[in-house]
N, C-alpha and C positions, 0 to 999 in steps of 0.2 A: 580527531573524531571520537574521544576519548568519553564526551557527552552526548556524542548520538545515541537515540534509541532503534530501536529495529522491530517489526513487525509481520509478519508472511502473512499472505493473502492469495487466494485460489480466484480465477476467474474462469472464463470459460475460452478456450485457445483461439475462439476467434475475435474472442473478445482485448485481447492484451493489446494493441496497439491504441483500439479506443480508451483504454483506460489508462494506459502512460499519455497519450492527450489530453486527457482531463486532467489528470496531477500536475502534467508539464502547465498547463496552466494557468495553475496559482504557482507560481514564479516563488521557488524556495520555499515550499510547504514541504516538500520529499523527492529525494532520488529513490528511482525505480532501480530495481537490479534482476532478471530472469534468473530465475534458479533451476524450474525446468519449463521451457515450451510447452513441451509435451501432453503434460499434465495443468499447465496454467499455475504452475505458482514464481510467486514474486515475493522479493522482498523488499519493503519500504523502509529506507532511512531517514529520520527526523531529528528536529531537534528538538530538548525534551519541552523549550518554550512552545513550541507547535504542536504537542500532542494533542491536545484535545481538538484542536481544531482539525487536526488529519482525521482525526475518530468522525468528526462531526460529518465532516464530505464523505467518509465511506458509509456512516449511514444513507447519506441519503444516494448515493451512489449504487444502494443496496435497490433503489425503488427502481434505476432504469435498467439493472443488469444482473445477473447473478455472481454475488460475492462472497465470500468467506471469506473468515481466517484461521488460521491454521490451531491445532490442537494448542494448547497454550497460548491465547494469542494475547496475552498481558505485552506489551512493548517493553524489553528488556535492552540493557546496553551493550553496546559493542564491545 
């Protein structure tokens, strides 16, 4: 996993199920990983051929729900 990248993203807590449904699927766009429930953040693994397309679905993923990402949120390696 040496060239995954990584991304945090804030939703909204009732929102995290629907939205690892969405990502689940597009079949190998990104694994979801919860960092806090609580708070609604995630973090997305990709690979770095998929980034932009990950970027492209949280845009518009931005239209049905409230998302962020986290301070920094350039996609940096593992």
């Amino acid at each position: 996993m040496r060239d995954t990248l990584r991304l945090r993203v804030q939703v909204p807590r009732r929102e995290i199920a629907y939205f690892n449904f969405l990502l689940e699927s597009y079949e190998g766009l990104a694994s979801v990983r919860t960092i806090d429930p609580q708070q609604g953040i995630l973090e997305l693994m990709v690979p770095p051929e998929l980034k932009e397309e990950l970027l492209s679905l949280l845009e518009a993923m931005k239209e049905e729900m409230e998302l962020r990402c986290s301070e920094g949120d350039l996609l940096e390696p593992l």
